[in-house]
N, C-alpha and C positions, 0 to 999 in steps of 0.2 A: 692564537697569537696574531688576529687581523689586524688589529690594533699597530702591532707592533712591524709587522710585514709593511703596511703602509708606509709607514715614515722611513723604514730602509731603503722601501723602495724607490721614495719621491728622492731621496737622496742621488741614490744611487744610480737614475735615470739621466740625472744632470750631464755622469761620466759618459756617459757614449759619444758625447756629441764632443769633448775634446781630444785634443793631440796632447802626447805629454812632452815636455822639451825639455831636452837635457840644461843642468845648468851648471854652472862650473861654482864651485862654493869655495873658491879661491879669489881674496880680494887685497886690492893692491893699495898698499899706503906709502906715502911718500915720507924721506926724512932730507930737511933741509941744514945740511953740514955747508957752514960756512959760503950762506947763498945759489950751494948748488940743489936740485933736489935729486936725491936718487931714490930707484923705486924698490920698497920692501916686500916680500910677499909676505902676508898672514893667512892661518887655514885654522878658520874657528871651531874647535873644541868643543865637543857636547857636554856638559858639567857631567862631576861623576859624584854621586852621594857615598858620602860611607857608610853603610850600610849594618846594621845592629844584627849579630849571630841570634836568631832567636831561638829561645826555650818555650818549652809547655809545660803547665802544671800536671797535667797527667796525658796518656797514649789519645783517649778520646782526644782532646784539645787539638793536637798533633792531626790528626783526622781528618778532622772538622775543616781546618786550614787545608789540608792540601785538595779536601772535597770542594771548599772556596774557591783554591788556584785554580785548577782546574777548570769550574765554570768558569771566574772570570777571563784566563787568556782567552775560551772560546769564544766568547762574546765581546770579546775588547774591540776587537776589528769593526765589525759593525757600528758601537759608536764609534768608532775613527772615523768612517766612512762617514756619518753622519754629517760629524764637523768638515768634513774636509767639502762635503757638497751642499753645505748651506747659504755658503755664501752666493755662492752661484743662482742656487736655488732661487733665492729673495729676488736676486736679480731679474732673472729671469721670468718670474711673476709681475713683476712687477712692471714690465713691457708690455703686458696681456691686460689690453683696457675695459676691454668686452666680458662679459659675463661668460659669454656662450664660447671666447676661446678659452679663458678658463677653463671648463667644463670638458672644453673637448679633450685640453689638455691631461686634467685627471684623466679620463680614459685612458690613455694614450700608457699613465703611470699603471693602472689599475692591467691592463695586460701584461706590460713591463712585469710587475709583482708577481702575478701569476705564473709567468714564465718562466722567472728568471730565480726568484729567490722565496715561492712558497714553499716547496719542499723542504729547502733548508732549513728555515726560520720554524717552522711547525715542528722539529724535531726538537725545542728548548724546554727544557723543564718550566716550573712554575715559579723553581729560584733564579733558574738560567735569564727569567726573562725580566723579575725583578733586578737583579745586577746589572741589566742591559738598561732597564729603565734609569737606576742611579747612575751607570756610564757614559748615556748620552748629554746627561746633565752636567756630568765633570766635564764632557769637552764640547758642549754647545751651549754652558749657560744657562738655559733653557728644558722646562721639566716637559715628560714628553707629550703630557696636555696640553700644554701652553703650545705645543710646536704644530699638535693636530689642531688645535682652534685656530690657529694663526691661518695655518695652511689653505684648512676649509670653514669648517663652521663653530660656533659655541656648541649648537645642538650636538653635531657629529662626534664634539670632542669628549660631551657628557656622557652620552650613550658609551664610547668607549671604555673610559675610565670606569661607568658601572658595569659593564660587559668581564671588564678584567678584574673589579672587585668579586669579583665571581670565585676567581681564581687565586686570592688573598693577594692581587696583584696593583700598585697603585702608580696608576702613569702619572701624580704629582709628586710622587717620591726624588727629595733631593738627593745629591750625596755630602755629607757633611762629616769627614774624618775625623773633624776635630771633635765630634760630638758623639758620634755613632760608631762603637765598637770592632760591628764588622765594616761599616766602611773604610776606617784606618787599615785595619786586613788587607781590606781588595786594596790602598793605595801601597801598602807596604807589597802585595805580591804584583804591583804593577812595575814598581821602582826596581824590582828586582831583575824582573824579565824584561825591561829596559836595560838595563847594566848588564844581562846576559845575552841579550840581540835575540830573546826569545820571540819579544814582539819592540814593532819599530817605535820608539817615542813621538808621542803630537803632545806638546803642552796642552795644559788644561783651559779653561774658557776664565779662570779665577786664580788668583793665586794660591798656590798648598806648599806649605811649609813641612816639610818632610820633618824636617827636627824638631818641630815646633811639637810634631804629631807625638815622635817619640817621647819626647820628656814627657809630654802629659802624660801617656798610655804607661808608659813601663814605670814612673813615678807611681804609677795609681795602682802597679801588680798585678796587670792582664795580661803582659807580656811580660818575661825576664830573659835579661841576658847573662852572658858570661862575664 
């Protein structure tokens, strides 16, 4: 999973270096009654979907799905972490004029990985780490070759992707719900474990239409409800 270690890690390396500050997600609007204004508080609301009782066609199906859940909350975090340090990331590259601070900088990641998060990362299955591939896609846009080319090189990014075709594994794998079976799955048992506070919500890097997903899916008899 070197491949995959890398880009957690460059993520991931960004964090050190800040503070977190608290912030208050209370914002104040004013209402103008007869030229005076007085101040309203609002405290906004995370939307809440409602959410479809699902059935299986038979106990396999049933399975199958919660062998899904499973991988994906493990691996959710990680793309979060992705999205949440990319921005930075770019930034932060992008200061670096020199070739050779580049360079020194990968190092600097390349220890980081080893340190910090080979162990972890090296314990994912083959499926674990294809859902981790479509996850960082949903929340960065961006398939995780594209993220390795960008980072470092074309060469480096090819080499990886045949390295994990090895492993029936394809770092251009998008995720596309609307299209692809079990991708509707992972976003159906994402939406859940958001509504459960299982794992924390980050919107996606695109828009996904949760109902949009449903009608087609259970329209089509892969899923049934009550």
């Amino acid at each position: 999973m070197k491949y995959l270690l890398y880009i957690i890690g460059f993520f991931a390396l960004t964090a050190n270096a800040q503070q977190s500050i608290p912030q208050d997600s209370t914002e104040v609007e004013w209402i103008i009654v007869e030229g005076d204004s007085i101040p309203k508080t609002a405290i906004d609301l995370d939307e809440v979907l409602l959410l479809q009782k699902l059935q299986f066609d038979s106990k396999n199906d049933r399975i199958r799905y919660l062998i899904l859940k499973r991988k994906t909350i493990k691996v959710y975090p990680y793309a979060k972490l992705a999205a949440e340090r990319l921005e930075t990331l770019n930034e932060r590259l992008g200061m670096l004029e020199r070739k050779s601070e580049r360079k020194a900088y990968a190092k600097i990641i390349q220890k980081y990985i080893e340190e910090e998060f080979s162990a972890e990362l090296k314990k994912l299955t083959r499926t674990e780490g294809q859902i981790l591939v479509k996850l960082i896609y949903r929340q960065t846009g961006e398939t995780t070759f594209d993220l390795v080319k960008n980072l470092r090189n074309g060469w480096r990014a090819f080499w990886y992707n045949s390295t994990a075709q090895l492993f029936n594994i394809s770092l251009k794998e998008e995720y596309k719900p609307l299209e692809v079976k079990e991708d509707f799955l992972i976003e159906d048992i994402l939406q859940r474990a958001f509504q459960s506070g299982q794992l924390k919500r980050q919107n996606p890097a695109f828009d996904i239409d949760y109902y949009d997903l449903t009608d087609k899916w259970l329209a089509s008899n892969i899923t049934k409800t009550n």
